[in-house]
C-alpha positions as CSV (number, residue, x, y, z in Angstrom):
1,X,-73.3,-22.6,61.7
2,X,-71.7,-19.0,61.0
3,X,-68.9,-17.1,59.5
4,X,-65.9,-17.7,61.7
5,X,-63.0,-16.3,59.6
6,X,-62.3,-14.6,56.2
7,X,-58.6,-15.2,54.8
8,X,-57.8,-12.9,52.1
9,X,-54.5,-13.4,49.7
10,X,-52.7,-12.4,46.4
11,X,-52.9,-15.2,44.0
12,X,-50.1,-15.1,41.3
13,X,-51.2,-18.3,40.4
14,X,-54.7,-16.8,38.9
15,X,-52.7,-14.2,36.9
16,X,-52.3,-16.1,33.7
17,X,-55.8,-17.3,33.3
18,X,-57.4,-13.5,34.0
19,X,-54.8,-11.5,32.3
20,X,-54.0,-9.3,35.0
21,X,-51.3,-9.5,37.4
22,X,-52.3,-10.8,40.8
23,X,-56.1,-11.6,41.7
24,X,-57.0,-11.6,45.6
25,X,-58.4,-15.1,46.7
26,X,-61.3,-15.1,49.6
27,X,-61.2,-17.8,51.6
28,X,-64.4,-17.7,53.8
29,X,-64.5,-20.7,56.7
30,X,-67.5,-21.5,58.9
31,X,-67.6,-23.6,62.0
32,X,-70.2,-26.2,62.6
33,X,-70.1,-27.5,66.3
34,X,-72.3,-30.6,67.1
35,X,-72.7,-32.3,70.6
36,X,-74.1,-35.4,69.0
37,X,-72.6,-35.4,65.7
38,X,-75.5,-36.6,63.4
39,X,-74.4,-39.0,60.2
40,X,-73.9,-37.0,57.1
41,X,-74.3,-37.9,53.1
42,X,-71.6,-37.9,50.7
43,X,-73.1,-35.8,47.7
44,X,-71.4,-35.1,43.9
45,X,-70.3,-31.7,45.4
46,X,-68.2,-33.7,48.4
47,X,-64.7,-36.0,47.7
48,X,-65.1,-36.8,51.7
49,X,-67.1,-35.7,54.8
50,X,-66.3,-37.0,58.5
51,X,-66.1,-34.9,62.1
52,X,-63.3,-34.7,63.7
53,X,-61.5,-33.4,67.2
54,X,-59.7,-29.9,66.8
55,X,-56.6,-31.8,68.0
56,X,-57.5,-33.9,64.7
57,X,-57.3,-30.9,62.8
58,X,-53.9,-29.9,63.1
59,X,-52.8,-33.1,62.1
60,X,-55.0,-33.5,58.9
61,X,-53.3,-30.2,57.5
62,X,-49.8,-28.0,57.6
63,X,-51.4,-25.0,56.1
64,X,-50.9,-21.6,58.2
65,X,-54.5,-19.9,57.9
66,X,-55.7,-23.2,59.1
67,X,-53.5,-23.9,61.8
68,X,-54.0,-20.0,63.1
69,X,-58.2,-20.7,62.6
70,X,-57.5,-23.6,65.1
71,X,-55.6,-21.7,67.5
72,X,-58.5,-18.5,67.7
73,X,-61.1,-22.2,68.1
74,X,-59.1,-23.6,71.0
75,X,-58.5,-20.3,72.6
76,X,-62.6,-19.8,72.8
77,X,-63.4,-23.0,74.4
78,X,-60.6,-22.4,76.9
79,X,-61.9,-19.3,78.5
């Protein structure tokens, strides 16, 4: 497992609760690839846990920084 991407944004949202205008939110994503995906455990720090295909991926979620962390994944394996 390592570091594969780092998203960095201005969250307005944050603003109210930290009294200042804007707060940056780091977003830091690791990639775990397994040939022989072993079973995992559901913990009290996990709502749910399962692999899944990168063509999975896309489908599970519309967000942006996501979909472009896919697209960086699928160019890698293609070369």
């Amino acid at each position: 497992m390592r570091v594969f991407q780092y998203d960095v944004r201005v969250c307005p949202s944050c603003s109210g609760r930290m009294k200042v205008i804007a707060a940056l939110h780091y977003d830091v994503r690791f990639v775990v690839l397994a040939s022989h995906p072993e079973r995992f455990q559901i913990s009290s720090e996990s709502k749910d846990l399962k692999w899944f295909s990168l063509a999975e991926a896309y489908q599970i979620t519309p967000e942006g920084s996501v979909h472009r962390q896919l697209d960086k994944l699928t160019q890698r394996r293609d070369k």
